[in-house]
C-alpha positions as CSV (number, residue, x, y, z in Angstrom):
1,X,15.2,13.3,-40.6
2,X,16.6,9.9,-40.3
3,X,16.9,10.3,-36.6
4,X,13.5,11.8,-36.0
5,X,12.2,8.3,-38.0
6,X,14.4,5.7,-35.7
7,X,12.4,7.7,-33.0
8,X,9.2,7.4,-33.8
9,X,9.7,3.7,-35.2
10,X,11.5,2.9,-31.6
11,X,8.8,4.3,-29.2
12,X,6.1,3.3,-31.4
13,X,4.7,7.0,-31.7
14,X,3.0,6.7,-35.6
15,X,-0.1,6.0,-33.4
16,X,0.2,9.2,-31.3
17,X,1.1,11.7,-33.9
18,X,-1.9,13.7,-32.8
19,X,-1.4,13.4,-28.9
20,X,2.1,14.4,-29.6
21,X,1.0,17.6,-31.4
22,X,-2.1,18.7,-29.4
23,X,0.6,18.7,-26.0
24,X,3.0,20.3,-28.0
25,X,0.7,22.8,-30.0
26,X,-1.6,23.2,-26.9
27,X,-3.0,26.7,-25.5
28,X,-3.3,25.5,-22.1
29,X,0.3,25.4,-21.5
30,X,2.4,28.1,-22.8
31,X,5.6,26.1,-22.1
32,X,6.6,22.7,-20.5
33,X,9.4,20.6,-19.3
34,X,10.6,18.1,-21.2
35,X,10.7,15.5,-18.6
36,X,7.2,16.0,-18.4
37,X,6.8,15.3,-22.1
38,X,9.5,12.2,-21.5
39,X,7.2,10.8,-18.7
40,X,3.8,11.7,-21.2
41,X,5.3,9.7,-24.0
42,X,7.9,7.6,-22.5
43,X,10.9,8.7,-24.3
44,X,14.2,8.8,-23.0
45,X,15.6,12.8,-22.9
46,X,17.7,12.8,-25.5
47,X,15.3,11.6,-27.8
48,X,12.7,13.9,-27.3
49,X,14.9,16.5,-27.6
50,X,15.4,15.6,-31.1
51,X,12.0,14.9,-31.7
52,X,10.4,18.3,-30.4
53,X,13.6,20.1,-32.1
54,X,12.2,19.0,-35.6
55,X,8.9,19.7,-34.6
56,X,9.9,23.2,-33.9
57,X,11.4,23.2,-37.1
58,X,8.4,22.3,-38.9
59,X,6.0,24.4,-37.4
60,X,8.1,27.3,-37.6
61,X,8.5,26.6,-41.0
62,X,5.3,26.2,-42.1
63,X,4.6,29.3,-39.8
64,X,6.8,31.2,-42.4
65,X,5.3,29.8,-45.5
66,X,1.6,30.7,-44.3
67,X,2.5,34.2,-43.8
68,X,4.9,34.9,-47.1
């Protein structure tokens, strides 16, 4: 979680936390690349790997929560 932090601190994304998750979350595009998302948001790759790998994680978690 450390990591994900240093991201968000270093590209200056608090500010876009919803842009970030209506792109990701969106229903008009049932996939994307992630240079796309590196151009969108200016990240380098590497980094937004991390980034939408926790995001994943969350959702999916919460995902499992809402339907225990």
């Amino acid at each position: 979680m450390e990591k994900f932090k240093e991201i968000v601190k270093k590209y200056g994304l608090e500010s876009r936390a919803d842009e970030i998750a209506d792109y990701v979350m969106s229903s008009d595009k049932k996939c994307f690349h992630i240079k796309d998302f590196c151009v969108k948001f200016g990240l380098k790759e590497e980094d937004a790997s991390h980034l939408l790998d926790v995001i994943y994680k969350a959702v999916s978690a919460r995902e499992k929560f809402l339907s225990e």
